[in-house]
N, C-alpha and C positions, 0 to 999 in steps of 0.2 A: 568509569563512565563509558568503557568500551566493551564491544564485543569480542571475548578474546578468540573467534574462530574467525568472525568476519574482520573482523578491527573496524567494523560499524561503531558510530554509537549507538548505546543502549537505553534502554527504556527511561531510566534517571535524566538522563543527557538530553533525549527528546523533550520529557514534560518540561524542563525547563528553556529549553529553546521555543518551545510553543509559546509559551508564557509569555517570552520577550516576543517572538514576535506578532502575537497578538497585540501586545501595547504598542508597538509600532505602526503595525495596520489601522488601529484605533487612531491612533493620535496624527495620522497622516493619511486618514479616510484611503485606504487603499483595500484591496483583495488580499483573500487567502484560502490556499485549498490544501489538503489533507488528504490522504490516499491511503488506502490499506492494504496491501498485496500479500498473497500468499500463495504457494508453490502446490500446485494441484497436483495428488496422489500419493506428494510426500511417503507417506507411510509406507508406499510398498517399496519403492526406492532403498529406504533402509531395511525392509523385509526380505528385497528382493537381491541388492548387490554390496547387503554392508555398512554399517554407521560411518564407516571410514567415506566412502562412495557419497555416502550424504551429506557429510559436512565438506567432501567436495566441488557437491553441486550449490552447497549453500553459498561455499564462499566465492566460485565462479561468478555466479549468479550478481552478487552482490559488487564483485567489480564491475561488470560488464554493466549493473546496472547506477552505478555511481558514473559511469563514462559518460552518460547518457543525460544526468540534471546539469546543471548549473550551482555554480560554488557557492551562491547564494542559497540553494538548496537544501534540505539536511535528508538522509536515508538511513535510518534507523531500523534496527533489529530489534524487535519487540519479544520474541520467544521464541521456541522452534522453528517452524518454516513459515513464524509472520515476519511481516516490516512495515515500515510505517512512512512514509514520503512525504516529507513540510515542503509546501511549494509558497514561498512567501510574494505576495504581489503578480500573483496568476491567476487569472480570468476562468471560465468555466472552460473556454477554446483550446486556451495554451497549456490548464490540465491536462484536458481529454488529449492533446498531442503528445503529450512528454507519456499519458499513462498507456497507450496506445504503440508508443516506439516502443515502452518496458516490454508490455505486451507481444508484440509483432518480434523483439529480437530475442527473447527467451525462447517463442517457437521453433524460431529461422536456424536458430545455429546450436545443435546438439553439442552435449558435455562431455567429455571423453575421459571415463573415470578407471582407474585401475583395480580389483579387485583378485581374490585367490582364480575367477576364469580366465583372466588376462585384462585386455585394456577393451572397455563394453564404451557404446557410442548411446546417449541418455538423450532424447526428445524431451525438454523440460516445459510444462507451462503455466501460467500463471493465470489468475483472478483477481481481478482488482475493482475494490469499491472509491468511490471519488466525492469526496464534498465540496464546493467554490462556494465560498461565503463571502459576502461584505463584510469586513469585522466588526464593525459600529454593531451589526446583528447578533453578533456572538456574546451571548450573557455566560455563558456555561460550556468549560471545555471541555469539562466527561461529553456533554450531552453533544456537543459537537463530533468529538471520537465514536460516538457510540453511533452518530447519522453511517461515519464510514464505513464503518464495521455491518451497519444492517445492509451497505449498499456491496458492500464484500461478500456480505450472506447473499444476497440477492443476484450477485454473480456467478455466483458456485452453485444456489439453486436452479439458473437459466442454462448450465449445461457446463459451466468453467471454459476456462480459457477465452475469457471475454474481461471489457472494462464497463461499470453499472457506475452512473451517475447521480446522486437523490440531491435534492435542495437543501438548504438550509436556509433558514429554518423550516421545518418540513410541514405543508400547507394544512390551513387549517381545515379539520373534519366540518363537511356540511353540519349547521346544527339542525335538530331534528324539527321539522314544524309543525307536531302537533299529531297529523294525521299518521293513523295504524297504516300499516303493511300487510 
């Protein structure tokens, strides 16, 4: 149920913490928000100083970024350079600040990873899409993942290294009234 580079939990370990704490959200009409972060340019990082290099910065990253939630929280390793961040009983506010500190201290503070040049100093940053849901609204939690996920595209397509927030559930399209265009 772990990640054996980060010692995150993993993907398994998340769905079912979701699970419960949606029934909890539910059953005690409270918040809940979901985040999706991933580590902008990754790829050249291990092109550039090494896999070793990368699963250093992964697992830096990954402390630095658990120092940062609440024990109540869960941060999950989803797959290579994703994660996935249960923020149980958080507003759309107190997301955008916890996703925002992630953000703001993965810029601030470079990783100092060792490879065959010596010891190289990494500017690392991240993307992060963000959902705040009332859970009583939550029928469907792919569909809720997948809000985060398009608001994580949507970060990475506005330039990366930013946090994109979308609604849930996401507003209804005008219906059409009739009249051509």
């Amino acid at each position: 149920h772990y990640d054996s580079l980060t010692r995150l939990p993993n993907r398994m370990l998340l769905a079912d913490r979701l699970g419960h704490a949606l029934t909890q959200t539910r059953r005690h009409r409270l918040l809940l928000a979901v985040a999706y972060i991933d580590l902008d340019g990754f790829k050249a990082v291990n092109d550039t100083y090494g896999h070793a290099a990368g699963d250093e910065v992964l697992r830096e990253m990954a402390h630095r970024w658990s120092s940062r939630i609440r024990t109540s929280d869960m941060l999950a390793r989803i797959g290579g350079e994703e994660f996935c961040l249960l923020l149980p009983q958080a507003d759309e506010v107190s997301a955008r600040r916890v996703t925002e500190e992630i953000r703001r201290e993965s810029e601030r503070t470079p990783v100092t990873v060792t490879n065959d040049a010596g010891e190289q100093s990494l500017t690392v940053t991240v993307s992060i899409g963000v959902v705040s849901v009332a859970a009583q609204a939550v029928d469907d939690i792919e569909a809720l993942l997948e809000r985060a996920d398009k608001a994580l595209y949507a970060a990475k397509q506005g330039g990366r290294n930013r946090v994109v927030e979308l609604r849930y559930p996401p507003p209804e399209a005008p219906e059409a009234d009739g009249a051509e265009t």
